[in-house]
C-alpha positions in Angstrom: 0.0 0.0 0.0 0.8 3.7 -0.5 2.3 5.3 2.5 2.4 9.3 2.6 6.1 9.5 0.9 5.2 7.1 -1.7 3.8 8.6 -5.2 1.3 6.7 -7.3 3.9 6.0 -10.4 5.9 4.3 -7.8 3.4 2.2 -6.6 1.3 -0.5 -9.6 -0.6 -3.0 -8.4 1.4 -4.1 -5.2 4.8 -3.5 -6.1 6.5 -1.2 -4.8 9.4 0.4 -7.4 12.3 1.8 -5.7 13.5 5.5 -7.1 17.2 6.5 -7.4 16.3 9.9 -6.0 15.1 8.5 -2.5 16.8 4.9 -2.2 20.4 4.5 -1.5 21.9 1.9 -0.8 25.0 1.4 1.0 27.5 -1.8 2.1 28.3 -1.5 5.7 32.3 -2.4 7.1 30.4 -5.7 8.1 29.4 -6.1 4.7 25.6 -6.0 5.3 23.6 -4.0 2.3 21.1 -1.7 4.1 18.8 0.8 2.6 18.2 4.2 3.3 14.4 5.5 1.5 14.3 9.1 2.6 13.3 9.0 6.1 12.9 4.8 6.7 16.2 3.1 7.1 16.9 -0.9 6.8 19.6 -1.9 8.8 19.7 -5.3 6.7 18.2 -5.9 2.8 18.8 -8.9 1.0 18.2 -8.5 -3.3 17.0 -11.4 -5.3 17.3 -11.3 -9.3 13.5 -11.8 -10.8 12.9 -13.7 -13.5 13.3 -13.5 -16.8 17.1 -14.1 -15.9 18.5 -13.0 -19.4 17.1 -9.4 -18.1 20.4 -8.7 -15.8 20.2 -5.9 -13.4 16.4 -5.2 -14.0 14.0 -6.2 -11.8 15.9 -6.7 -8.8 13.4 -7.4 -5.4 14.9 -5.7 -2.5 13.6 -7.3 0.7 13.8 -6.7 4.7 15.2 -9.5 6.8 12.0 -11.1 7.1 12.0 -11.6 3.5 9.0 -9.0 3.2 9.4 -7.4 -0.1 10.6 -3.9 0.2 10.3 -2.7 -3.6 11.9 -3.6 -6.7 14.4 -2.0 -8.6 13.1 -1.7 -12.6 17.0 -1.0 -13.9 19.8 -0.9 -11.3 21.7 1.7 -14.3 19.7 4.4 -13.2 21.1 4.4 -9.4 24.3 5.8 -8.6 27.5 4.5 -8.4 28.0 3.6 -5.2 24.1 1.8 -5.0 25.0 -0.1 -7.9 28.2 -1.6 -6.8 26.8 -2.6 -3.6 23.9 -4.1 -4.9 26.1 -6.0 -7.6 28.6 -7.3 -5.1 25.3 -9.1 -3.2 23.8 -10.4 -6.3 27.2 -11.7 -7.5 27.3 -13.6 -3.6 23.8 -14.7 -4.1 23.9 -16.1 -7.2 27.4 -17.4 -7.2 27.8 -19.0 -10.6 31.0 -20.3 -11.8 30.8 -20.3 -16.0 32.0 -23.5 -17.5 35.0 -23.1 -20.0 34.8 -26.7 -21.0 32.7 -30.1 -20.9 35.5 -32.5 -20.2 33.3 -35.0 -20.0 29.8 -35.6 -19.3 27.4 -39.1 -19.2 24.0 -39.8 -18.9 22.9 -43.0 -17.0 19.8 -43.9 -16.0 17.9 -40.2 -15.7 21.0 -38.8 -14.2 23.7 -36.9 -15.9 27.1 -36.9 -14.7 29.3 -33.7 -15.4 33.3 -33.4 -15.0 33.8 -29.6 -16.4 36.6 -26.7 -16.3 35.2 -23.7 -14.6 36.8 -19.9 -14.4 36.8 -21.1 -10.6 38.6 -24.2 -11.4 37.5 -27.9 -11.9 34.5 -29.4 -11.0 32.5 -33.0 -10.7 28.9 -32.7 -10.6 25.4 -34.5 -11.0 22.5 -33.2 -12.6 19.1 -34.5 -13.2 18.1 -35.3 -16.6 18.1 -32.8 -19.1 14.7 -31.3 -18.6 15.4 -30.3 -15.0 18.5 -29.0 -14.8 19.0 -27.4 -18.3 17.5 -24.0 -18.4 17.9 -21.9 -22.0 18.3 -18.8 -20.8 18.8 -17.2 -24.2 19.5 -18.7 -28.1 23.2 -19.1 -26.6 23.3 -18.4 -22.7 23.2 -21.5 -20.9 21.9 -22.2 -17.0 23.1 -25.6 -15.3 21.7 -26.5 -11.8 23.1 -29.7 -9.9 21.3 -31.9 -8.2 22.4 -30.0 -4.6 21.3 -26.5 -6.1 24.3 -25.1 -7.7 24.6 -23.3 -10.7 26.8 -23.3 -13.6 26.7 -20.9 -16.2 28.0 -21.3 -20.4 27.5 -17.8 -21.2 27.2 -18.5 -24.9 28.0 -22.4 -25.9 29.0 -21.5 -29.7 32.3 -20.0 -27.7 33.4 -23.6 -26.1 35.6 -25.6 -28.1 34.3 -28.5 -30.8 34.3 -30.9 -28.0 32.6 -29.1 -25.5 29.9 -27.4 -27.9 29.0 -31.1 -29.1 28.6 -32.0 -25.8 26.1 -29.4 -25.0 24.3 -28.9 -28.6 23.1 -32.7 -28.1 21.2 -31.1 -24.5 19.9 -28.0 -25.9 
């Protein structure tokens, strides 16, 4: 609902969209994000990326640490510097995704797919299930993997990995 500093184009339907001019956002020497919207300040505000993912840095819910949804940032390029690079550094923690440089090797047996990959973080072993579940298209090229324990992988653009690797994931895809 509309409190007295909110304006109706902020507010649509329910959600609440969060204006550079009265939200700043700041990373404290702990390294907690909090939020300052003119007079209400949030000692602790966690961001979560909305869906569709290919949409980076738009649409970005900003919540209190009860998870109640604060507002939502429509484009994170309109805030200022400092904002954005907090807010990125907590996204980049959330959604800690190592991109695969190469499919070293990778078998499917019974519903289960079994992944030994090169990462820009280093080597990894990992288990996915089938391809349906764990396989998400984000764009024609942009690739989302997530294990079977919840991590994700990401190929930022497949037709980039070498012959090898690209076979490997053009038979998935």
């Amino acid at each position: 609902m509309c409190s007295g500093t909110e304006t109706a184009e902020q507010m649509i339907g329910d959600v609440r969209y969060l204006s550079p001019d009265e939200a700043i956002f700041r990373t404290t020497s702990g390294g907690v994000l909090t939020l300052q919207i003119n007079d209400d300040f949030y000692p602790k505000v966690d961001v979560y990326q909305a869906f569709p993912l290919s949409l980076e840095h738009k649409f970005i819910s900003i919540r209190n640490e009860n998870d109640e949804e604060i507002g939502v940032i429509k484009d994170l390029a309109e805030f200022d510097q400092e904002s954005r690079e907090a807010i990125l550094k907590e996204i980049q923690w959330r959604y800690y995704t190592p991109k695969i440089k190469r499919v070293l090797s990778m078998k499917e047996e019974y519903g289960h797919m079994y992944w030994d990959v090169e990462t820009d973080r280093g080597y990894r072993k990992f288990v996915t299930r089938g391809r349906d579940q764990s396989i998400i298209p984000i764009t024609d090229t942009r690739i989302l993997i997530i294990d079977m324990t919840g991590n994700r992988f990401e190929i930022p653009n497949y037709h980039e990995l070498d012959q090898r690797s690209f076979r490997y994931i053009e038979s998935l895809v």
